[in-house]
C-alpha positions in Angstrom: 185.4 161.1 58.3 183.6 162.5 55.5 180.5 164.4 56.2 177.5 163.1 55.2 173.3 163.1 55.3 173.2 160.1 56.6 172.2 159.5 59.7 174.5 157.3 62.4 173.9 158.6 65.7 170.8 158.1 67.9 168.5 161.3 68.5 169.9 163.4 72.3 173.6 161.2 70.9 176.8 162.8 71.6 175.3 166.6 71.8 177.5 169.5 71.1 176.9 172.8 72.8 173.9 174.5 71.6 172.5 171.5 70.6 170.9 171.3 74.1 168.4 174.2 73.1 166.9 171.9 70.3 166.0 169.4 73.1 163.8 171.9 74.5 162.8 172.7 71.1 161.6 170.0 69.8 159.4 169.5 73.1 157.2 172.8 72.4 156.6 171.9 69.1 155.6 168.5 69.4 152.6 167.2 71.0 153.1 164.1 74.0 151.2 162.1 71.6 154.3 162.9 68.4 156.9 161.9 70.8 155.4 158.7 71.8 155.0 158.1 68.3 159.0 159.2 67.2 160.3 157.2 70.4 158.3 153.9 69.6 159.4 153.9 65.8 163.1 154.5 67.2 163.5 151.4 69.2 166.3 149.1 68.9 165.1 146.6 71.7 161.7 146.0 73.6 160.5 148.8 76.0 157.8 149.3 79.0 155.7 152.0 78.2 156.5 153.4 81.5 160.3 153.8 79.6 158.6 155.3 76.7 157.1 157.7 78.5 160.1 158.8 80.4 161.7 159.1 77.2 158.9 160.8 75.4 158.5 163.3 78.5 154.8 162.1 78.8 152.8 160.9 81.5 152.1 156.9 81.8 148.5 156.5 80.9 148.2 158.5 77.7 151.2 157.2 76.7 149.7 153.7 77.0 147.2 154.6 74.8 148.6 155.7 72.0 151.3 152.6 72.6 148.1 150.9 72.3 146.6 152.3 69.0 150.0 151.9 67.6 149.7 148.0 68.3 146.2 148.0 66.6 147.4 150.0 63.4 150.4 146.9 63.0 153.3 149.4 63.7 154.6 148.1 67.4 153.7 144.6 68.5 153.5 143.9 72.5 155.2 140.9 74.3 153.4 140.5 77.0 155.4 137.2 77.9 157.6 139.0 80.3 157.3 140.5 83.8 156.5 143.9 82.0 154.3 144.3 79.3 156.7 145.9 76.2 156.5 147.3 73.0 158.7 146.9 70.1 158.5 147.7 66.2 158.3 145.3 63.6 162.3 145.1 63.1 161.9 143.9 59.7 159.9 146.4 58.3 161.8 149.3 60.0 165.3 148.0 58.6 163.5 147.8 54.9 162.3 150.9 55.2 165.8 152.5 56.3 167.5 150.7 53.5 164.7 152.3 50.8 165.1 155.8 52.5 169.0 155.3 52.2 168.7 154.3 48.3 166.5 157.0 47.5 168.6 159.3 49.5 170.7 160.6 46.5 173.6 158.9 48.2 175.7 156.8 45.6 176.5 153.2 46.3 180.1 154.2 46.8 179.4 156.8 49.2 177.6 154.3 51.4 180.2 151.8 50.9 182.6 154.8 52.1 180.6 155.5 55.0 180.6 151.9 56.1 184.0 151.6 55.9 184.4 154.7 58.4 181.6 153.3 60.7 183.4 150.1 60.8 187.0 151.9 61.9 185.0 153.6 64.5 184.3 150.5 66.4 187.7 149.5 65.7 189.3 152.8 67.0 187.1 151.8 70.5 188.0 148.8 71.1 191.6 149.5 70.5 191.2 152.4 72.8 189.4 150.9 75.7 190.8 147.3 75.1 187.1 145.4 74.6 185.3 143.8 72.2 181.8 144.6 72.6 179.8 147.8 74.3 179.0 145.6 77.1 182.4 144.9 77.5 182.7 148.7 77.5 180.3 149.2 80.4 182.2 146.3 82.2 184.8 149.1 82.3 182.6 151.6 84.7 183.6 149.1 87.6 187.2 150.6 88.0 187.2 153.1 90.5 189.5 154.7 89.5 187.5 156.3 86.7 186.1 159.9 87.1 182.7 160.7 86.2 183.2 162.5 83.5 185.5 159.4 81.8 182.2 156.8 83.2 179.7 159.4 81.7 181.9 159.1 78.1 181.9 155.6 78.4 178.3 155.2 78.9 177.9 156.9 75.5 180.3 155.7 74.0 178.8 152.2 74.5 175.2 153.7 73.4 176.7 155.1 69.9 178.6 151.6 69.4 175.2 149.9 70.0 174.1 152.2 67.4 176.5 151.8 65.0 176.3 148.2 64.9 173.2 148.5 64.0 173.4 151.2 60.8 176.5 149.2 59.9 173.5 146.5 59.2 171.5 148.5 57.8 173.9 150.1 55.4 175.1 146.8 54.3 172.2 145.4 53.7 171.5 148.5 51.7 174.2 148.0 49.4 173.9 144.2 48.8 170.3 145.0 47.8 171.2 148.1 45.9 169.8 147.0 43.0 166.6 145.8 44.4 166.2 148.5 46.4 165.9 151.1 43.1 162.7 153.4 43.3 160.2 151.5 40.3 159.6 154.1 37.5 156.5 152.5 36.3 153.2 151.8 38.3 151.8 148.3 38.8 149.2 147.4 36.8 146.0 147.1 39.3 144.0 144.1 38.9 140.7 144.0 37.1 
């Protein structure tokens, strides 16, 4: 695959060795409050804020706070609809404003086209290799005893990254069908008078 700036793998995904340092990293120099924040804008499905939390290293109750004054500023909405209150960003906005951040990446069309392509044989090369169609299918696999932890642990990641792939595989598409519209404007709007 060619190497690239764009993103495809999920924060903590697929870590190399020395990578595990950054973890810890990243933790002293961001505040509870900046991880609540970077974990609530990276979600691909509706969370507790108890999950949230756990993902952001924070304790519940400031973590529902600042869940809270996120719902208030319009960036998450809550569903409380549920047996647990969750939180999820507005889906729409987050995917427009991936595409725009891809456009104006310096990236050409054709690289991203590229990039698709090799996202795309990824999921291909999986289910080839493990004989499913979908991640779920992939977890299905985690039954067999006859698995070691190490190969159930790979799976379970592997499933995670293909979840996540699917989703920039959107992303990037729609990024390139919109290419056009998606161009930075050189001029500013005229402002009403």
């Amino acid at each position: 695959m060619p190497s690239t700036d764009i993103k495809t793998k999920p924060e903590g995904c697929c870590m190399t060795e020395g990578e595990s340092s950054s973890e810890g990293l990243m933790k002293r120099q961001t505040t509870g409050e900046d991880r609540v924040r970077m974990t609530a804008r990276q979600l691909s499905e509706p969370r507790t804020a108890n999950w949230i939390a756990s993902e952001a290293d924070w304790s519940h109750e400031p973590t529902k706070r600042v869940l809270e004054r996120l719902v208030d500023d319009g960036i998450l909405h809550r569903d409380e609809s549920g047996t647990h209150t969750t939180y999820y960003p507005d889906y729409r906005r987050q995917a427009m404003q991936e595409a725009m951040r891809l456009r104006d990446s310096g990236h050409t069309v054709e690289e991203l086209t590229d990039r698709l392509a090799d996202m795309k044989t990824q999921i291909r090369d999986w289910e080839d290799e493990f004989g499913v169609e979908s991640p779920n299918q992939l977890r299905g696999t985690l039954a067999d005893e006859s698995l070691a932890a190490d190969e159930e642990d790979q799976r379970r990641e592997i499933a995670r990254e293909w979840e996540h792939l699917q989703r920039r595989i959107q992303i990037v598409g729609f990024a390139i069908r919109e290419w056009d519209f998606l161009a930075p404007t050189t001029e500013p709007a005229e402002a009403s008078r």
